[in-house]
C-alpha positions as a Markdown table, in Angstrom:
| # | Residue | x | y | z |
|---|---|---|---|---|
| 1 | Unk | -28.1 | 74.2 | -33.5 |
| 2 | Unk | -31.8 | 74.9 | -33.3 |
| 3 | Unk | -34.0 | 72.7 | -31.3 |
| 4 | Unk | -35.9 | 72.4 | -33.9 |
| 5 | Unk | -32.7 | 71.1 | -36.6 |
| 6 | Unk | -32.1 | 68.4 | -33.8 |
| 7 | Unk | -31.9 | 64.9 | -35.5 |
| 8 | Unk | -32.8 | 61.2 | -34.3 |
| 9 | Unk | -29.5 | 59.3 | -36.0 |
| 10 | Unk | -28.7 | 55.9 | -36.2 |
| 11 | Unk | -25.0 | 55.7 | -36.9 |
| 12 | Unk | -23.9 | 52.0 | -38.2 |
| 13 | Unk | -20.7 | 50.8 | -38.7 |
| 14 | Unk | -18.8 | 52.6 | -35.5 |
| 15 | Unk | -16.0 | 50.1 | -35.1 |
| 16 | Unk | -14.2 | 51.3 | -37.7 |
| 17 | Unk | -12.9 | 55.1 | -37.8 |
| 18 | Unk | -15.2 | 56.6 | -39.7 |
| 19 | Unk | -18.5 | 55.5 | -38.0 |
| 20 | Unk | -17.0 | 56.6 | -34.8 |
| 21 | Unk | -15.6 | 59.8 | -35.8 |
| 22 | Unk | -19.3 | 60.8 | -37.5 |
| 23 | Unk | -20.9 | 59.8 | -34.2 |
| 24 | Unk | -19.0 | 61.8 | -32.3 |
| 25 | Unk | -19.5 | 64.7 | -34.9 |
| 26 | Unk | -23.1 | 64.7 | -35.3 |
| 27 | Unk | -23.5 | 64.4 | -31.5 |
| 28 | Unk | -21.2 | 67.3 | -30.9 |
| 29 | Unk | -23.6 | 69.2 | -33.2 |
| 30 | Unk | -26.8 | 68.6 | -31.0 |
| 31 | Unk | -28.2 | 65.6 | -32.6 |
| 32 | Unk | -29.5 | 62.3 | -30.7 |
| 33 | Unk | -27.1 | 59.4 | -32.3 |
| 34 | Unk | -27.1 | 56.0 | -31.6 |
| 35 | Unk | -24.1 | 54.6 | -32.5 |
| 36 | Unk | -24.1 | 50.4 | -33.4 |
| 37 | Unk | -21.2 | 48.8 | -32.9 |
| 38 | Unk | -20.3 | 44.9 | -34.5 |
| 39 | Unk | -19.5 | 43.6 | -30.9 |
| 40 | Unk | -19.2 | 46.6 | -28.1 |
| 41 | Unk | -18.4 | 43.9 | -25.2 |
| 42 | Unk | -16.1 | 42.3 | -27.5 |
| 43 | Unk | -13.0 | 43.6 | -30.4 |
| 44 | Unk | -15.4 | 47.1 | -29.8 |
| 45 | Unk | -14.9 | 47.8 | -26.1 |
| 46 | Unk | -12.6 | 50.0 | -26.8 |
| 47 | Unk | -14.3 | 52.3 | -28.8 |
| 48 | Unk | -18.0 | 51.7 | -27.0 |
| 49 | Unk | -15.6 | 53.1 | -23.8 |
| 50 | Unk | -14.4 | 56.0 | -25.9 |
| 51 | Unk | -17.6 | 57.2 | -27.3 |
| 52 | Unk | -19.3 | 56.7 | -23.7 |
| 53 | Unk | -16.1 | 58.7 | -22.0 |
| 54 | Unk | -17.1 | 61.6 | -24.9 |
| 55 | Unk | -21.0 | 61.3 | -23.9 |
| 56 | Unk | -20.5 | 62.0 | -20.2 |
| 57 | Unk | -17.6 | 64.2 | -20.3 |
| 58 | Unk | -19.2 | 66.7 | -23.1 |
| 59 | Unk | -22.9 | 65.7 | -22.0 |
| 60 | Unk | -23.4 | 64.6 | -25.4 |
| 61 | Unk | -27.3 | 62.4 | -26.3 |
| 62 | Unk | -25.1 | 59.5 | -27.7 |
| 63 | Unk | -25.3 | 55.8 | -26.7 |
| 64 | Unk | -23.8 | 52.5 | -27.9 |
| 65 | Unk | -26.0 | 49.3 | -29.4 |
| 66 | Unk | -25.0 | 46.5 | -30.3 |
| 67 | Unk | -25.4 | 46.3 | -34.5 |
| 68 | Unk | -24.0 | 43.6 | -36.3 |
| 69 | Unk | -25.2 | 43.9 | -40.0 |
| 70 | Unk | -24.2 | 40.5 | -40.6 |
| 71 | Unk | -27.3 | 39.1 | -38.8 |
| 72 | Unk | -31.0 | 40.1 | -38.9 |
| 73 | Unk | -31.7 | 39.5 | -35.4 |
| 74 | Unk | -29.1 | 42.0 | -34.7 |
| 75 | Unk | -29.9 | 44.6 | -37.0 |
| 76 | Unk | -33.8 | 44.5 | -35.6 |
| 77 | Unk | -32.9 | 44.6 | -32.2 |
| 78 | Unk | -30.5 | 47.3 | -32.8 |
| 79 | Unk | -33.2 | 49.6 | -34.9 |
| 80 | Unk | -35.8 | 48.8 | -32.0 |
| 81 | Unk | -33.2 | 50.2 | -29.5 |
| 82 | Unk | -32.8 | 53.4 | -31.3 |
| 83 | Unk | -36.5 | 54.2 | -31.8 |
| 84 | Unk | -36.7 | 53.4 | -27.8 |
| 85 | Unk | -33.9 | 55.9 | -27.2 |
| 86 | Unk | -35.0 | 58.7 | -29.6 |
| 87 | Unk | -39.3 | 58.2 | -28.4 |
| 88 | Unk | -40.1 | 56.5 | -31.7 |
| 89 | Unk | -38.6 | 58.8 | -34.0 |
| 90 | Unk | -35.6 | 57.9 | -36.2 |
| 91 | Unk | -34.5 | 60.5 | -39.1 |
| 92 | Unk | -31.3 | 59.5 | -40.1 |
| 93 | Unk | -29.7 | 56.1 | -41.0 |
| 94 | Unk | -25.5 | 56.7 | -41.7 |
| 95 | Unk | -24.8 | 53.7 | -43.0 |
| 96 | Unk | -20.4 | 52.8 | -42.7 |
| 97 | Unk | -20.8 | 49.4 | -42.3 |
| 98 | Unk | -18.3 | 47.3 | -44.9 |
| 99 | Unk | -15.0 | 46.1 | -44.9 |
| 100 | Unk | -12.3 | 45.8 | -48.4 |
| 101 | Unk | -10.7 | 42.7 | -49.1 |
| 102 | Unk | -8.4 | 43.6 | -51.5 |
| 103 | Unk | -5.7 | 41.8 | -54.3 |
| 104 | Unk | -5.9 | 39.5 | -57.5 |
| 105 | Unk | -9.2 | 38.3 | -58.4 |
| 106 | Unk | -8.1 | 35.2 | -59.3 |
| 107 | Unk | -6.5 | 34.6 | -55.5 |
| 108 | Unk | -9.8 | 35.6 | -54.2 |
| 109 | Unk | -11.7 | 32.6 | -53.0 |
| 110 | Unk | -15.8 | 32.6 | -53.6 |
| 111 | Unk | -16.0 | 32.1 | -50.0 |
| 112 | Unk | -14.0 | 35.4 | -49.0 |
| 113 | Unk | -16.0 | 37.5 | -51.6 |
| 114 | Unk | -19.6 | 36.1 | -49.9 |
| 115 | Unk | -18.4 | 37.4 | -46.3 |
| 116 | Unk | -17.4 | 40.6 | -48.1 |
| 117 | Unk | -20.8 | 40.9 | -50.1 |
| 118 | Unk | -22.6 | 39.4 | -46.6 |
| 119 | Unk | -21.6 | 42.6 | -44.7 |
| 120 | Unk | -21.3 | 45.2 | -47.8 |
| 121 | Unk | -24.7 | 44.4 | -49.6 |
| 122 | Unk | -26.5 | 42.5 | -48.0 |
| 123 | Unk | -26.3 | 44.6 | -44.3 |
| 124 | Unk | -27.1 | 47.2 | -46.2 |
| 125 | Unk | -30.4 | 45.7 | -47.4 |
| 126 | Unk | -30.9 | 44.4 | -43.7 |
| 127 | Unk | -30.6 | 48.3 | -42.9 |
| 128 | Unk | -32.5 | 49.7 | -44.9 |
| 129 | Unk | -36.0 | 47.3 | -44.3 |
| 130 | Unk | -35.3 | 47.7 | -40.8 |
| 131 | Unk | -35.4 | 51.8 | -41.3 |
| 132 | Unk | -38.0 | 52.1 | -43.9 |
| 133 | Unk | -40.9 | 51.1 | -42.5 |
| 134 | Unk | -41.1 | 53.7 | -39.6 |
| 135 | Unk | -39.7 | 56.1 | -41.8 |
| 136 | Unk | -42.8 | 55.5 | -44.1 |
| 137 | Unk | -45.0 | 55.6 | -41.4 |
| 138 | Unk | -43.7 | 59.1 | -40.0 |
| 139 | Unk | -43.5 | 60.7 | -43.4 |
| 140 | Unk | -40.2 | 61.1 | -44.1 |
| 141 | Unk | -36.1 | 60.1 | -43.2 |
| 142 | Unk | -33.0 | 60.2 | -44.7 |
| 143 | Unk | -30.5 | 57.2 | -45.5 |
| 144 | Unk | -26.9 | 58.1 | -46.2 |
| 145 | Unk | -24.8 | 55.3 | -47.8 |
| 146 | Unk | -21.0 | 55.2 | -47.3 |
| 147 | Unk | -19.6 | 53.9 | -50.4 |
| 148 | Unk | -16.2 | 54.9 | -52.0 |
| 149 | Unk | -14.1 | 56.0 | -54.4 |
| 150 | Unk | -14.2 | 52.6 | -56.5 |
| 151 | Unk | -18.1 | 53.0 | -56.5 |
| 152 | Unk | -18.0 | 53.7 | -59.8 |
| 153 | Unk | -14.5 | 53.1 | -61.5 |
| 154 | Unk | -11.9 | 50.0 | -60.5 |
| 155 | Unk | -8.7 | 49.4 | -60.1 |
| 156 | Unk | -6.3 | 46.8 | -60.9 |
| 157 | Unk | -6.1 | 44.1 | -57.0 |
| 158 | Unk | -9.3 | 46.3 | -55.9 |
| 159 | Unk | -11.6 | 44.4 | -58.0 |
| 160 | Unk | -13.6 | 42.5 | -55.1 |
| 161 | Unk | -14.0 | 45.5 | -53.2 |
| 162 | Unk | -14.9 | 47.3 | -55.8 |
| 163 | Unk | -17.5 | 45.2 | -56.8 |
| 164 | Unk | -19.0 | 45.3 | -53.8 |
| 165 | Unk | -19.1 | 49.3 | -53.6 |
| 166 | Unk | -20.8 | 49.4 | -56.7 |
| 167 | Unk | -23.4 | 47.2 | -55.8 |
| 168 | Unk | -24.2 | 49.6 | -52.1 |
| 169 | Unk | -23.9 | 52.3 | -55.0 |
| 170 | Unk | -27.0 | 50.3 | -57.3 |
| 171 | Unk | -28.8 | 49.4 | -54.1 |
| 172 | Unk | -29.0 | 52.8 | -53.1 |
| 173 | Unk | -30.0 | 54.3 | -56.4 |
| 174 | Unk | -32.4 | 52.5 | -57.2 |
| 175 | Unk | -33.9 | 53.0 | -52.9 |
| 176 | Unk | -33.4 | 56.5 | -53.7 |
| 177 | Unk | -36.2 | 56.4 | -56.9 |
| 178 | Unk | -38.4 | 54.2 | -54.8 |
| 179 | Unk | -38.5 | 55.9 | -51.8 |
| 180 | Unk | -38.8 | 59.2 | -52.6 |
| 181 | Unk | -42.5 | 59.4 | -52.5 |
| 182 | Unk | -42.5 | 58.6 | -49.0 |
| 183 | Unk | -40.4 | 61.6 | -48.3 |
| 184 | Unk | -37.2 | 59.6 | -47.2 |
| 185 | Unk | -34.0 | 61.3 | -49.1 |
| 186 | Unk | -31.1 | 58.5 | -49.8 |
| 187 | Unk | -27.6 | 60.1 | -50.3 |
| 188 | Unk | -24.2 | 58.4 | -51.1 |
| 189 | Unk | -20.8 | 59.5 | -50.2 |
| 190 | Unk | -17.8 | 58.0 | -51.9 |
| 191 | Unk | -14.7 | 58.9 | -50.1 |
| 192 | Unk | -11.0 | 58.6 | -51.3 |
| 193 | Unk | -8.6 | 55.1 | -49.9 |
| 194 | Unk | -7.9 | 56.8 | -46.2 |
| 195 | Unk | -5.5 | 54.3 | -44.9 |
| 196 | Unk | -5.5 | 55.5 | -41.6 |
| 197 | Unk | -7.7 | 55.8 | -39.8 |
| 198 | Unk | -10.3 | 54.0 | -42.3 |
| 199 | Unk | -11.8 | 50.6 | -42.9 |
| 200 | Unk | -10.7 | 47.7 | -42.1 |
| 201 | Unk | -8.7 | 45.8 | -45.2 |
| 202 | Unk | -8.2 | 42.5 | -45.8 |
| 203 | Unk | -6.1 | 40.4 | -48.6 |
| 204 | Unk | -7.6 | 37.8 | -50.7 |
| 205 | Unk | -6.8 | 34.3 | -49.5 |
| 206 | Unk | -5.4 | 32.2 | -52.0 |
| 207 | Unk | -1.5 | 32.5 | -51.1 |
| 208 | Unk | -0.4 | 29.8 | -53.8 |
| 209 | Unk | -2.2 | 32.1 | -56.6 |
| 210 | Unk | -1.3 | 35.3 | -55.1 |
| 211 | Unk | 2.1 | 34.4 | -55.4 |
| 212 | Unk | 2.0 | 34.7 | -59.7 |
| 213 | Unk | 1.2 | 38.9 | -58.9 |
| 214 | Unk | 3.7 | 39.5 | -56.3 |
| 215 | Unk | 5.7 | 41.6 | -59.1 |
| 216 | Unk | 3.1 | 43.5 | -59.9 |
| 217 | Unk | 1.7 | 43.6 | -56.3 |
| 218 | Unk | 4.8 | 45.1 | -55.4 |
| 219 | Unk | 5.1 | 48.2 | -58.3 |
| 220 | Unk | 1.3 | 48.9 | -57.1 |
| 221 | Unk | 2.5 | 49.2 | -53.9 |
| 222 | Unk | 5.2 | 51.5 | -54.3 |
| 223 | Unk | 3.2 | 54.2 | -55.6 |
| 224 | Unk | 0.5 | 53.9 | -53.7 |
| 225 | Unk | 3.0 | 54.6 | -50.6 |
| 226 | Unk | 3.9 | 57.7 | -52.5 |
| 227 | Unk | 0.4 | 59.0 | -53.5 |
| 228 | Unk | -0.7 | 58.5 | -49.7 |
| 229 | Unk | -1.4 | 61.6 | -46.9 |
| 230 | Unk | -3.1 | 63.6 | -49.8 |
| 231 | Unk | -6.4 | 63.5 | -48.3 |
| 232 | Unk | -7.4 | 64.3 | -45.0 |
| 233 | Unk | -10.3 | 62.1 | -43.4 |
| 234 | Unk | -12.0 | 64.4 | -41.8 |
| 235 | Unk | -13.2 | 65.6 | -45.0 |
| 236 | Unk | -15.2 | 62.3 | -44.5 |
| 237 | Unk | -16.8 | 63.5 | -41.5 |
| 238 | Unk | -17.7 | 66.9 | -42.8 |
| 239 | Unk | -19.5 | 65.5 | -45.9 |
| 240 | Unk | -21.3 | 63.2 | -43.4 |
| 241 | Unk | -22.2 | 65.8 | -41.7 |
| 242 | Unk | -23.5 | 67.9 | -44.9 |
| 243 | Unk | -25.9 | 65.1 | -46.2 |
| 244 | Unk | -27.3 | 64.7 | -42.5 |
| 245 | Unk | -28.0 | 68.4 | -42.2 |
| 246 | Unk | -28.3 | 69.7 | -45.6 |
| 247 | Unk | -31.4 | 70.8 | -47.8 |
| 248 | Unk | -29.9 | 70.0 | -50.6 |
| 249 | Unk | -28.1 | 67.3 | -51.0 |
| 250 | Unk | -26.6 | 65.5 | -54.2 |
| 251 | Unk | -27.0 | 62.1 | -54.8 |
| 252 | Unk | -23.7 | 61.2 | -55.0 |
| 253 | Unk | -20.7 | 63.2 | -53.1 |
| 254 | Unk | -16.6 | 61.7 | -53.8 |
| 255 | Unk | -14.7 | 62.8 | -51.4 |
| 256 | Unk | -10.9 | 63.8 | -51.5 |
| 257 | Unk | -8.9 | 64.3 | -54.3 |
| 258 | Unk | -8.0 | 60.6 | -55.6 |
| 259 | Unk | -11.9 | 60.0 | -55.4 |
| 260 | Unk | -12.4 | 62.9 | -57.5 |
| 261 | Unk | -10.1 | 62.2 | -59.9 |
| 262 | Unk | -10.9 | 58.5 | -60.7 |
| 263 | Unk | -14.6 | 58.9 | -60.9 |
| 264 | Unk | -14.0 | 62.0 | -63.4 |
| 265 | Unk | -11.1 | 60.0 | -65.1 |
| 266 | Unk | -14.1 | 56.9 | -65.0 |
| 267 | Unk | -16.6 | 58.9 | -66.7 |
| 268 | Unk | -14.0 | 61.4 | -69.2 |
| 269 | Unk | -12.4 | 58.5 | -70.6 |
| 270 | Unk | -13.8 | 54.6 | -72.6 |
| 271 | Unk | -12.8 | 51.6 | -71.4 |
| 272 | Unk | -8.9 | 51.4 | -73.5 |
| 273 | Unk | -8.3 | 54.9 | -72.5 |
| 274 | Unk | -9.0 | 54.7 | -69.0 |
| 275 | Unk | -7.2 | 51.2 | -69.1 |
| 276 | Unk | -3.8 | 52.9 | -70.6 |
| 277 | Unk | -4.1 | 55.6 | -67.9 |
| 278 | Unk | -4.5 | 53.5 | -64.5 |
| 279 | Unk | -1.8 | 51.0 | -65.7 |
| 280 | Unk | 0.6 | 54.1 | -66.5 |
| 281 | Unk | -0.5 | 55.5 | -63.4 |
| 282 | Unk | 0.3 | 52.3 | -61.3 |
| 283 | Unk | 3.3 | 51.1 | -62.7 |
| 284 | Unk | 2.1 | 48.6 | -64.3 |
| 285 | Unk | 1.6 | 48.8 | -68.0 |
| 286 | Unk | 3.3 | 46.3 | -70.1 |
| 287 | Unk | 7.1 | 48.3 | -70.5 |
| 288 | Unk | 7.0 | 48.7 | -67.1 |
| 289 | Unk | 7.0 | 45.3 | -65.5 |
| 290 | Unk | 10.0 | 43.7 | -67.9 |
């Protein structure tokens, strides 16, 4: 890479794989990344002593912050320690920060679904007026918003997380129109259900109501074991890469083959059609659970 192609990144989100994995990939490239991790001395040591073994042994310009999206504090202090370590220049946010809690709606309690949104939606924001200010002021950046797949379509027992990817997806669409005349470019990627490595997943918590789906659960389940391994997550990684370093870059890039096909399913099909499809699909239309 040209000196000159050499980026300031803020990578957020590097507990989980593929915050970690993008660090690594964008500082293996050349760039400067600062990768934020929830709680480095804490449940992230591990990976802040992985990422810090790859810096000195590779001599790679990447060090670990502390970022946790959930508080202000903690996304100011992390943005302020990036624009110390890159001299006051920042032209990249990669935002992987979120977490999927996943199952019935009904068995999801309010509660469970505000911690979700907290770090989902609301980190985001937190990001993003941390980042846009100097990025105003020095004419230009880019913000690249994980999402995924259900950023645009749902799925039966997906619906929490899915609502919460479509509201990074609105948040970022609309940044992307209002930002744009101050020259910073907002990109979303929405990649396919990785399992492994991936985000973290969590089920809902109401076990008395979660116990009326366990039928249905199960049949969802099974195929889902059998449509896994499809979809490689470095494919992730590469498209991270892409929108950090391209000059032109789509709004919105899915990512493996299940993305692909749901969001082109989402948008062939109305409502009843798609409906019939992902039930058939899942196992669970109406002659198939008797």
């Amino acid at each position: 890479m040209e000196t000159a192609d050499r980026q300031s990144i803020l990578v957020a989100g590097c507990t989980a794989a593929f915050g970690h994995r993008a660090a690594l990939a964008l500082a293996r490239r050349g760039h400067r990344v600062i990768a934020g991790l929830r709680e480095p001395k804490g449940r992230g040591r591990d990976i802040a002593a992985e990422l810090g073994a790859h810096a000195r042994a590779d001599g790679l310009d990447l060090r670990v912050v502390e970022l946790d999206v959930n508080r202000e504090a903690s996304v100011e202090a992390a943005v302020e320690a990036a624009y110390s370590a890159t001299y006051g220049h920042l032209d990249t946010l990669v935002n992987t920060a979120a977490y999927a809690v996943l199952g019935p709606l009904e068995a999801c309690p309010p509660d469970q679904l505000l911690d979700m949104l907290n770090t989902n939606v609301v980190g985001a924001l937190r990001l993003y007026r941390a980042v846009l200010p100097a990025m105003r002021a020095q004419g230009g950046g880019r913000i690249i918003q994980i999402t995924s797949g259900l950023g645009r379509a749902v799925l039966p027992f997906m619906g929490p997380y899915a609502a919460s990817a479509w509201a990074q997806e609105c948040f970022a669409e609309a940044l992307a129109m209002e930002a744009a005349p101050f020259g910073v470019r907002v990109s979303i990627i929405e990649p396919s259900g990785y399992r492994d490595p991936g985000r973290p997943r969590k089920p809902v918590g109401d076990q008395a109501r979660l116990e009326a789906y366990q039928h249905q659960l199960v049949r969802l389940a099974e195929r889902l074991q059998d449509g896994e391994g499809t979809d490689d997550p470095q494919e992730v990684i590469d498209a991270i890469v892409q929108a950090v370093e391209g000059d032109d870059v789509p709004m919105r890039t899915p990512v493996g083959a299940s993305a692909k096909e749901l969001t082109a399913l989402r948008k062939r099909l109305d409502f009843e059609e798609y409906e019939r499809a992902v039930l058939s699909r899942a196992g669970l239309s109406p002659d198939s659970l008797d």
